[in-house]
C-alpha positions in Angstrom: -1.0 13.9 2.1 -0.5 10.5 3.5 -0.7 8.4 7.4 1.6 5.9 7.6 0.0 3.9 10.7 2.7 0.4 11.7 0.3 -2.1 13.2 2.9 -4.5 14.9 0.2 -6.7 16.2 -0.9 -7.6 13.0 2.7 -7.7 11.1 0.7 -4.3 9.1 1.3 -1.2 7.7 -1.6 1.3 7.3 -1.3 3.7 4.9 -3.9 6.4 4.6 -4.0 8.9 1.8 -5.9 11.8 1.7 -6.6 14.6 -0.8 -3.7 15.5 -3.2 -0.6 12.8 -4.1 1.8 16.7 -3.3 3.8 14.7 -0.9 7.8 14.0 -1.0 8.0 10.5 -2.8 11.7 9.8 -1.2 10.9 10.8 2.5 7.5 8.5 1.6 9.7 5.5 0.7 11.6 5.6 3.9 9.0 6.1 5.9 7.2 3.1 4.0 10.5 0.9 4.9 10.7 1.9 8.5 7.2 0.7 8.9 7.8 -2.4 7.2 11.0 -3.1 9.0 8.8 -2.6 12.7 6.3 -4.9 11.6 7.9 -7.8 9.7 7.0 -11.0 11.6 10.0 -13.6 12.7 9.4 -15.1 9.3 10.2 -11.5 7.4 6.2 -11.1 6.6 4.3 -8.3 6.4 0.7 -6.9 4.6 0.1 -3.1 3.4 -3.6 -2.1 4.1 -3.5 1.3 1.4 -6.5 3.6 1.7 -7.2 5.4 -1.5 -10.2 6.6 -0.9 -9.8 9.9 -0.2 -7.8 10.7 -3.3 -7.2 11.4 -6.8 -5.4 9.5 -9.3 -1.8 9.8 -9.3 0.1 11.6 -11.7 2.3 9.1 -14.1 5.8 10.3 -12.8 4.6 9.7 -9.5 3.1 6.4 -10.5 6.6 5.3 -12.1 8.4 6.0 -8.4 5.7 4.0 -6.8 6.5 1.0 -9.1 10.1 0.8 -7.1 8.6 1.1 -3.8 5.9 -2.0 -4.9 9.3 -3.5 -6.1 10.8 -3.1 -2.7 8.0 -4.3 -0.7 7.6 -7.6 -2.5 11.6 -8.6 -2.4 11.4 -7.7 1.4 7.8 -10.3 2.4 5.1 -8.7 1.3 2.5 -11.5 2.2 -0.6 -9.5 1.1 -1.7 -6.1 -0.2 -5.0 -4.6 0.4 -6.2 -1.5 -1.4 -9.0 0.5 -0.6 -10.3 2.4 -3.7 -13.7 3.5 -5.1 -12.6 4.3 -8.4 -12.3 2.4 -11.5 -9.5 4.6 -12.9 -7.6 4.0 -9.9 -8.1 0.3 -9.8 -6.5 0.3 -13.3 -3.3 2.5 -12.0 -2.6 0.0 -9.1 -2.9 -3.0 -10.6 -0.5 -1.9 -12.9 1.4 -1.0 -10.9 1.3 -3.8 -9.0 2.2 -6.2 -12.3 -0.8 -8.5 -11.7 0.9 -10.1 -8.7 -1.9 -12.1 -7.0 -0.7 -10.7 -3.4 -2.3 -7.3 -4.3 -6.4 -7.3 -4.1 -8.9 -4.4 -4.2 -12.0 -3.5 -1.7 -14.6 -0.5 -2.1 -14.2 -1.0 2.4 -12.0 -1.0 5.0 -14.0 -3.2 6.3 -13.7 -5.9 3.6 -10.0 -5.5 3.0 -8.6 -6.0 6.6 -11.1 -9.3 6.5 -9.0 -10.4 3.8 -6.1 -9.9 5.4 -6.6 -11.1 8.3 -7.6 -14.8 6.5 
């Protein structure tokens, strides 16, 4: 299950995940680009705050349909990605998925990671 919270204000999107990744990937996607496209600032920015803490790790076939949603988010202004995780195992998933690209960083808080975006 997932929250998909647009923080205009902030040019954000909040994305909470909780318990099992069960969730339709496709209506995900859309409702991860609708977001994105309510929040973009005039100059076509935008961060992703992504709270994993509440969840397992993702299954690979879901992890290969994430890859074109990171894909989508960085060729439409991703400035910065924060990702909230307490697991090691999970650390290792995201960062590959996110190809080592030094907009993506991880926090153990919530706390920690909007500080970081908000620098």
């Amino acid at each position: 299950m997932y929250k998909i919270h647009p923080q205009i204000q902030k040019n954000r999107v909040l994305i909470v995940f909780d318990g099992e990744f069960d969730y339709d990937q496709t209506e995900f996607a859309e409702e991860i680009k609708k977001a994105v496209l309510t929040v973009r600032s005039t100059e076509r920015e935008f961060d992703l705050l992504a709270d994993y803490s509440k969840v397992t790790v993702m299954d690979q076939s879901r992890a290969s349909r994430s890859e074109e949603i990171v894909a989508w988010c960085v060729d439409n202004g991703l400035r910065k990605s924060a990702n909230v995780m307490n697991s090691a195992l999970q650390r290792i998933q995201i960062k590959r998925l996110a190809s080592q690209n030094d907009k993506w960083k991880f926090f153990e808080t919530l706390s920690e990671a909007e500080m970081w975006l908000d620098e």
